[in-house]
N, C-alpha and C positions, 0 to 999 in steps of 0.2 A: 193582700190588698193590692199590691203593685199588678197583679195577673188581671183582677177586675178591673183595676185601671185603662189596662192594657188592650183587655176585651171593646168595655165602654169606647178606647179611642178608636180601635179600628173599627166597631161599631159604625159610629158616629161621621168617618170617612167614608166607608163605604155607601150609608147613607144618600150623605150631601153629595156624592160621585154621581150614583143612580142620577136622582131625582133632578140635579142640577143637569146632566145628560141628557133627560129624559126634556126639561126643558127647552136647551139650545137646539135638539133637531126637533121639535114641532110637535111630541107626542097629541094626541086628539085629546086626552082626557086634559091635559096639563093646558090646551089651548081653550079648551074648554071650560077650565077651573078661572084663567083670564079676562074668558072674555063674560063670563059673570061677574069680574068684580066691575068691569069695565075701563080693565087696561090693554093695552097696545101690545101688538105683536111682539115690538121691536124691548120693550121693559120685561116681557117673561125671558127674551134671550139673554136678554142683561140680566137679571135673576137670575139665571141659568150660572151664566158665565161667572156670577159671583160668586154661586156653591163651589163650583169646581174650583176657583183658585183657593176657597176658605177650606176645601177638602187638601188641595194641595199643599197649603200650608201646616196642614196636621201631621199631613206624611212627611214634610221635610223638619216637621218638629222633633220626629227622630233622634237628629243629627244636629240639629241646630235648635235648641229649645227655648229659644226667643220669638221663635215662628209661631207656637202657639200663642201668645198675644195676639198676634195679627192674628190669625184664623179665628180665634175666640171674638176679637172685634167683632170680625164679618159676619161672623154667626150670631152675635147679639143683634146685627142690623137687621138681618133677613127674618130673626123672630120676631122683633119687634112689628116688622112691617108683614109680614104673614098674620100677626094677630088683629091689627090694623083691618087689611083687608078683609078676615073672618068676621070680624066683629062689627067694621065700618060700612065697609063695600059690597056684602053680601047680598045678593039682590032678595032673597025670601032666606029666614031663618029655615025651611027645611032641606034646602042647598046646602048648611054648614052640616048638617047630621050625618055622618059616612051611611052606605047603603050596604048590608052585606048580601 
């Protein structure tokens, strides 16, 4: 149990690393998933910027495992409000459907 633990955390870091990265430098698709909900440049880098410290909070959960709190916080917000925008701000329901 503790090995899937283990898997799921660095999982879940690597993750929010990517995507939260992919957000602060400007990815097209990532500017583009914004500006259909119809938010601002400057709130995807702040999104952005909040993965990456909720990521860094896992990795230093390590070592100090009062951190996970804090990252698990951040990470409830950014769901919360990711589901928000999918379900609120979506400009046509066939924008929410992945495309393979």
């Amino acid at each position: 149990m503790k090995i899937i633990k283990l898997i799921l955390h660095v999982l879940l870091i690597a993750v929010f690393l990517f995507f939260g990265a992919m957000k602060v430098i400007g990815a097209a698709d990532m500017v583009t998933a914004f500006e259909s909900f119809g938010y601002a440049d400057w709130f995807m880098r702040l999104t952005g910027t909040i993965e990456i410290i909720a990521a860094l909070c896992l990795i230093l959960a390590f070592w100090r495992n009062q951190l996970i709190y804090g990252g698990g916080l951040l990470i409830l917000g950014l769901t919360v409000g990711a589901v928000y925008s999918h379900v609120f701000r979506q400009v046509s329901v066939s924008e929410a459907i992945p495309r393979l």
